[in-house]
Backbone as ProteinMPNN parsed JSONL, in Angstrom:
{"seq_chain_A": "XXXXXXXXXXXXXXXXXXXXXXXXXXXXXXXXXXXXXXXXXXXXXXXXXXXXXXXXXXXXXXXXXXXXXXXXXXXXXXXXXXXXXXXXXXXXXXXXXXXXXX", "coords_chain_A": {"N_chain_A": [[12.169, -48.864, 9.256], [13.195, -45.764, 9.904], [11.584, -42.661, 10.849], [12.274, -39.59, 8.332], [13.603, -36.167, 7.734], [13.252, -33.133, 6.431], [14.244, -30.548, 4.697], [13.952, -27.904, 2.377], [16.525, -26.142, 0.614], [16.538, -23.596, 0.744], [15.548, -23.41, 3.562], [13.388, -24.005, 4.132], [10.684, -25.942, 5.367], [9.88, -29.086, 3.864], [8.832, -31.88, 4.417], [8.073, -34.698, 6.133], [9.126, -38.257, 5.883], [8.75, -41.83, 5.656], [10.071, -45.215, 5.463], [11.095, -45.289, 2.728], [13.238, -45.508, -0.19], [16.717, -43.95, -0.878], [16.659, -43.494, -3.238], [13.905, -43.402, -4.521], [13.372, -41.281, -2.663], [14.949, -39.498, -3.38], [13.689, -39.066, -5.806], [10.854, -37.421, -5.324], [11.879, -35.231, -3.698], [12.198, -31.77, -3.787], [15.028, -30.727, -6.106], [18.509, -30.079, -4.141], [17.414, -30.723, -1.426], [17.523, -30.968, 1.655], [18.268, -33.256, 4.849], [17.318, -33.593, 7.975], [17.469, -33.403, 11.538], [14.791, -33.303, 13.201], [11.666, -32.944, 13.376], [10.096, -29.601, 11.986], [9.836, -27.721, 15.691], [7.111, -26.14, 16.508], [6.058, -24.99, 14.408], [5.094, -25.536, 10.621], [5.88, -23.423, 9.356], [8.381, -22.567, 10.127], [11.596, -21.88, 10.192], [14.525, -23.508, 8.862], [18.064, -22.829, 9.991], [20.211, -24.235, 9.337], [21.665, -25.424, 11.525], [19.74, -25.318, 13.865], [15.865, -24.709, 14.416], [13.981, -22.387, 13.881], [12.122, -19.06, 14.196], [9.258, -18.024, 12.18], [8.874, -16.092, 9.212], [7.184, -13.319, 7.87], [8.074, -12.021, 5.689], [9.767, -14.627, 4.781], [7.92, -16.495, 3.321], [6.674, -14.645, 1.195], [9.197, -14.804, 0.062], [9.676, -17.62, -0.183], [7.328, -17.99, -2.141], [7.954, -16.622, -4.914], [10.254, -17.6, -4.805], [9.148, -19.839, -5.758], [7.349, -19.251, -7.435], [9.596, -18.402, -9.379], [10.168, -20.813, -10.78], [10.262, -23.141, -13.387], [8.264, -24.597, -13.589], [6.788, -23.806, -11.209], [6.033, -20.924, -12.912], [4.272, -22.033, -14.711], [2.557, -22.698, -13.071], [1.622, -20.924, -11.503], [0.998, -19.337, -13.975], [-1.492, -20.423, -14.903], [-2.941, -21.143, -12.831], [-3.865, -18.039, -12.716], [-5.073, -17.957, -14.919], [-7.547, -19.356, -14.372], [-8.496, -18.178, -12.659], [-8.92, -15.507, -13.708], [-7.43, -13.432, -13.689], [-4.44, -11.292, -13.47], [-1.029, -12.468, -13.392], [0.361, -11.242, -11.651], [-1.127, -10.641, -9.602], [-2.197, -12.656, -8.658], [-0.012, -13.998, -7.046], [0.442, -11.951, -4.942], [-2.266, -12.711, -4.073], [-1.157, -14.988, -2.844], [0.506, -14.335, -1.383], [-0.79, -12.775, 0.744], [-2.808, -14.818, 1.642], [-1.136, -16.1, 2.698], [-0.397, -15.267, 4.926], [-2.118, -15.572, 6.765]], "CA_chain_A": [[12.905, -47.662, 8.88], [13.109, -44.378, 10.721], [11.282, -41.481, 9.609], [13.07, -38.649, 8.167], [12.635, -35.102, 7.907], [13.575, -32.66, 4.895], [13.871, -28.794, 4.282], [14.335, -27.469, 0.982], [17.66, -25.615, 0.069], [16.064, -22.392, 1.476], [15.572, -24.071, 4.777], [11.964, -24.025, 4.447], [9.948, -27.634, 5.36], [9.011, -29.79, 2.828], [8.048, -33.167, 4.843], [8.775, -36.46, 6.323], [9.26, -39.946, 4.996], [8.849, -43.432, 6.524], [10.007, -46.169, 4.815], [11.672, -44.879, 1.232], [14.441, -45.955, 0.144], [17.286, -42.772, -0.902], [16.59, -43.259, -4.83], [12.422, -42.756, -4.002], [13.417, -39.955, -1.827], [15.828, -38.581, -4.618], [12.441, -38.378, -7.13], [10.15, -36.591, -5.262], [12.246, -34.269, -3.136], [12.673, -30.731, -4.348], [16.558, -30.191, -5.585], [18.744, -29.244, -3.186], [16.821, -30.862, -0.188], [18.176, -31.714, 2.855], [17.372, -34.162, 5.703], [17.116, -32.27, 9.115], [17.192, -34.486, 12.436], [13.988, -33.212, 13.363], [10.369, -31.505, 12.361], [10.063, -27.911, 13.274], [8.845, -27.87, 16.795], [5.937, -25.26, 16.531], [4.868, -24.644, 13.152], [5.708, -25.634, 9.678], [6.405, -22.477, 8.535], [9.351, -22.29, 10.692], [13.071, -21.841, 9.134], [16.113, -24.267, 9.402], [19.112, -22.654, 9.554], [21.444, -25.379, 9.548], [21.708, -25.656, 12.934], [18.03, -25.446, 14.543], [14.331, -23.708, 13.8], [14.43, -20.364, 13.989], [10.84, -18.415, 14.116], [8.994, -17.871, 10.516], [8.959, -14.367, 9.399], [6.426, -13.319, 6.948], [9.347, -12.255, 4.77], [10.129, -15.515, 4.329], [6.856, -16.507, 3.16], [6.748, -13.973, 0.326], [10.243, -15.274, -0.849], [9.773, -18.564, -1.122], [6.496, -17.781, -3.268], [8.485, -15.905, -5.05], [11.161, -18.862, -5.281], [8.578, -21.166, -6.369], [7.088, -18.721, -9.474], [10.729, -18.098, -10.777], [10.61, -22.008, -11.08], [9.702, -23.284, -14.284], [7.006, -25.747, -12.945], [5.864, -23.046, -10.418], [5.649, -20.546, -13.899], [3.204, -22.824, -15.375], [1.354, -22.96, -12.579], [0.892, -19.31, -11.741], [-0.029, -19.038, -15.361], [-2.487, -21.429, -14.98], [-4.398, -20.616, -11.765], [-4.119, -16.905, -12.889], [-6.321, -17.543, -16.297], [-8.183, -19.763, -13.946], [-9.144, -16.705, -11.87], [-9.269, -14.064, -14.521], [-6.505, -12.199, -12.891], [-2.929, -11.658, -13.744], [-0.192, -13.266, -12.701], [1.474, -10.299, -10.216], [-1.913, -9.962, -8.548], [-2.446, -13.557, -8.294], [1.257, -14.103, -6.22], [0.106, -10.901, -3.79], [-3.544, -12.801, -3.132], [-1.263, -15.687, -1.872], [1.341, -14.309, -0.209], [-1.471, -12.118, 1.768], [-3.328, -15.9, 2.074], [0.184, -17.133, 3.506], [-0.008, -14.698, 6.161], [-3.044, -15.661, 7.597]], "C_chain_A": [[12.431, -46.485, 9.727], [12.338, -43.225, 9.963], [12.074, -40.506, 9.435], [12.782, -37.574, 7.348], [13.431, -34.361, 6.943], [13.18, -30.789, 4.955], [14.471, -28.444, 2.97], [16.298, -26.396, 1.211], [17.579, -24.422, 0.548], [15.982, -23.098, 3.035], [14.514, -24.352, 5.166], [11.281, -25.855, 4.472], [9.324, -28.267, 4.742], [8.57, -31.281, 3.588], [8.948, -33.987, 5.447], [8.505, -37.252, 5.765], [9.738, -40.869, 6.112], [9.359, -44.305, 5.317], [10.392, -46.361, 3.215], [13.051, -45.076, 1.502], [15.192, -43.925, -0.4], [16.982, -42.481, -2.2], [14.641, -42.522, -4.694], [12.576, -41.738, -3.575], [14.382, -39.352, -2.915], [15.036, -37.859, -6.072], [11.775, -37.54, -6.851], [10.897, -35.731, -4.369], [12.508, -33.051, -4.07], [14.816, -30.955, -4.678], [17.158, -29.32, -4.589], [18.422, -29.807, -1.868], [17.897, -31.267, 0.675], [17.884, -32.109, 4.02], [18.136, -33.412, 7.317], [16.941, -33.669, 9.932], [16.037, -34.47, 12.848], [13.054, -31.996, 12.914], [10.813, -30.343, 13.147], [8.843, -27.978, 14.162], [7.543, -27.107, 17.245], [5.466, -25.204, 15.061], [5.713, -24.692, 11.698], [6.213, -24.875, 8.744], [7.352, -21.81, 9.252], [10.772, -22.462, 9.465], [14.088, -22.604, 9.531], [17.329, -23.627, 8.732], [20.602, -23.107, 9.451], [22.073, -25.517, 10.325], [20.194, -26.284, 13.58], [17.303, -24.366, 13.796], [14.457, -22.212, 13.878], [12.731, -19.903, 13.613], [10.733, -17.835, 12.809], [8.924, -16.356, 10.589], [8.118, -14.32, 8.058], [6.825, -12.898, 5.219], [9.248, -13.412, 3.903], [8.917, -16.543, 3.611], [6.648, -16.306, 1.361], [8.472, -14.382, -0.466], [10.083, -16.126, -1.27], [9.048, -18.758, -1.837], [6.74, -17.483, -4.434], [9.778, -16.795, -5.866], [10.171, -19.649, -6.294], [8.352, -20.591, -8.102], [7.865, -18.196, -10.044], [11.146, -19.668, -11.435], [9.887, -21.587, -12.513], [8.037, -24.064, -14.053], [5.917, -24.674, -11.968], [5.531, -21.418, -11.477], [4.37, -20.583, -14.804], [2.099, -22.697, -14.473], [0.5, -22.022, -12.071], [-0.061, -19.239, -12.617], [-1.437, -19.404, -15.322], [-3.608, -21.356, -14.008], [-4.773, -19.254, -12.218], [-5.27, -16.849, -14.055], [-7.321, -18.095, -15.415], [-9.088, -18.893, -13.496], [-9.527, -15.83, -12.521], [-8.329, -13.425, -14.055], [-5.375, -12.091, -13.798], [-2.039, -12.404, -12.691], [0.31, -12.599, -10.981], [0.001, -10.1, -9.49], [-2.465, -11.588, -8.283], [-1.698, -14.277, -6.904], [1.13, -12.734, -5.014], [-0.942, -11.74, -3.209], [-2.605, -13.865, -2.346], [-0.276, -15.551, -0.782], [0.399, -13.257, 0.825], [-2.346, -13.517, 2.386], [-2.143, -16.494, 3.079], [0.143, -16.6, 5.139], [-0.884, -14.441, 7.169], [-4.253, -14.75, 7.437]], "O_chain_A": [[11.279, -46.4, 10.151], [12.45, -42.941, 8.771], [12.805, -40.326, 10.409], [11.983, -37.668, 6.417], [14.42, -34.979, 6.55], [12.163, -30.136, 5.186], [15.597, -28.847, 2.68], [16.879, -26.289, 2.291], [18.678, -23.979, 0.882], [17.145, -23.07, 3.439], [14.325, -24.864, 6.269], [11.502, -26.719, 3.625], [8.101, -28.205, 4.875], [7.658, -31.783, 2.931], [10.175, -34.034, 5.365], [7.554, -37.157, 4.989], [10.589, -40.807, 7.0], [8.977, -43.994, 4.189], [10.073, -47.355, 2.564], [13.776, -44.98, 2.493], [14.491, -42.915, -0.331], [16.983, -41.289, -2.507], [14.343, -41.331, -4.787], [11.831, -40.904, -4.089], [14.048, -38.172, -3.023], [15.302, -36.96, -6.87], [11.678, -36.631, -7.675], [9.939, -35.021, -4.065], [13.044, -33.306, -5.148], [15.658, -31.219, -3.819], [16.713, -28.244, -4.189], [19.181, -29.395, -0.991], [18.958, -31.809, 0.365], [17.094, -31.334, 4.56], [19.235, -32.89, 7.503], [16.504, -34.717, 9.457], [15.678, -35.626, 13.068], [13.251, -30.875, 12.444], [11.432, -30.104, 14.185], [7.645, -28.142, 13.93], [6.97, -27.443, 18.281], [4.288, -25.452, 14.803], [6.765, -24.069, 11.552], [6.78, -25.199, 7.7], [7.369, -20.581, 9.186], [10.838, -22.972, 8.347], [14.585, -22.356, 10.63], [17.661, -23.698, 7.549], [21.693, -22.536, 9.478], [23.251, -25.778, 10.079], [19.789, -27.443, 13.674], [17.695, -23.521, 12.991], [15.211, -21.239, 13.911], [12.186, -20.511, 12.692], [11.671, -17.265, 12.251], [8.914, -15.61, 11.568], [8.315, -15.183, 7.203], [6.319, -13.187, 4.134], [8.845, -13.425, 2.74], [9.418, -17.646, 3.392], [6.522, -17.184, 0.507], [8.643, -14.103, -1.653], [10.147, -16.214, -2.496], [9.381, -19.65, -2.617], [5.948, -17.91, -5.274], [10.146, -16.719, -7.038], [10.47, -19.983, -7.44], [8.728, -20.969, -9.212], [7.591, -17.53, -11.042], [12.039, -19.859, -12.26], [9.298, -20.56, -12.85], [6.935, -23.778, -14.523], [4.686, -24.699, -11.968], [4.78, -20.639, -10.89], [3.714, -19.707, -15.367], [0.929, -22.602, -14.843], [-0.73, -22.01, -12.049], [-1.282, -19.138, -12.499], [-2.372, -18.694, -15.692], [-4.815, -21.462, -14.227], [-5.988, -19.054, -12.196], [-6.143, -15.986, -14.145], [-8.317, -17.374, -15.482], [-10.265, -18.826, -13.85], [-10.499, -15.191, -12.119], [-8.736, -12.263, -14.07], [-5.346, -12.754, -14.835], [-2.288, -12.788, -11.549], [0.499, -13.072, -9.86], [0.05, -9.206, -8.646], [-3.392, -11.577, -7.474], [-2.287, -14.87, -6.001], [2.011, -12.765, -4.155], [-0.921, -11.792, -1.98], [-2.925, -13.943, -1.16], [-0.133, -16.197, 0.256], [1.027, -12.926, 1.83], [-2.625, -13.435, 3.583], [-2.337, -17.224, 4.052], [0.475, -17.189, 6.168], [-0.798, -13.63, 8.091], [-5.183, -14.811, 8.24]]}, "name": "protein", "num_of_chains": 1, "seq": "XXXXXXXXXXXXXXXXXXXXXXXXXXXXXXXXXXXXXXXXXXXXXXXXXXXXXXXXXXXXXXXXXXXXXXXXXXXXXXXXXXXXXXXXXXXXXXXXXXXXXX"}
């Protein structure tokens, strides 16, 4: 099997896969995903805009963080590192979108 390559619904890069069939790849993919002909050629925090890569922007960074802790799953998990830390939540989602950005 071929490997094959995957960006979330935002266009952001969630991975490749060897060897899964489409139901396997239908469990663990984010909803929404979609399979891209190839990785992004410099850096995984590049953007597919349903065409080709397009250069990351630190923007985009801070959104999909942003995406993740309006999830329910990424809710929980805020919550959850934030008591971890002692912090709150809104100053927990600043340390990582300032961690995201190097």
């Amino acid at each position: 099997m071929a490997q094959r390559f995957f960006v979330d619904a935002a266009g952001f890069y969630v991975g490749s896969f060897d060897g899964l069939d489409d139901e396997t790849l239908a469990a663990i993919l984010p909803s929404g995903a979609i399979e891209v002909p190839d990785p992004p050629p410099i850096s995984g925090r590049q953007l597919w805009d349903g065409r080709a890569w397009i250069a990351p922007a630190d923007s985009f960074e801070d959104e999909r963080i942003d995406s993740f802790a309006a999830s329910p799953e990424g809710r929980a998990i805020v919550r959850t590192l934030a008591g971890i830390k002692g912090i709150d939540e809104a100053a927990l989602l600043a340390e990582l979108k300032q961690n995201a950005k190097g």
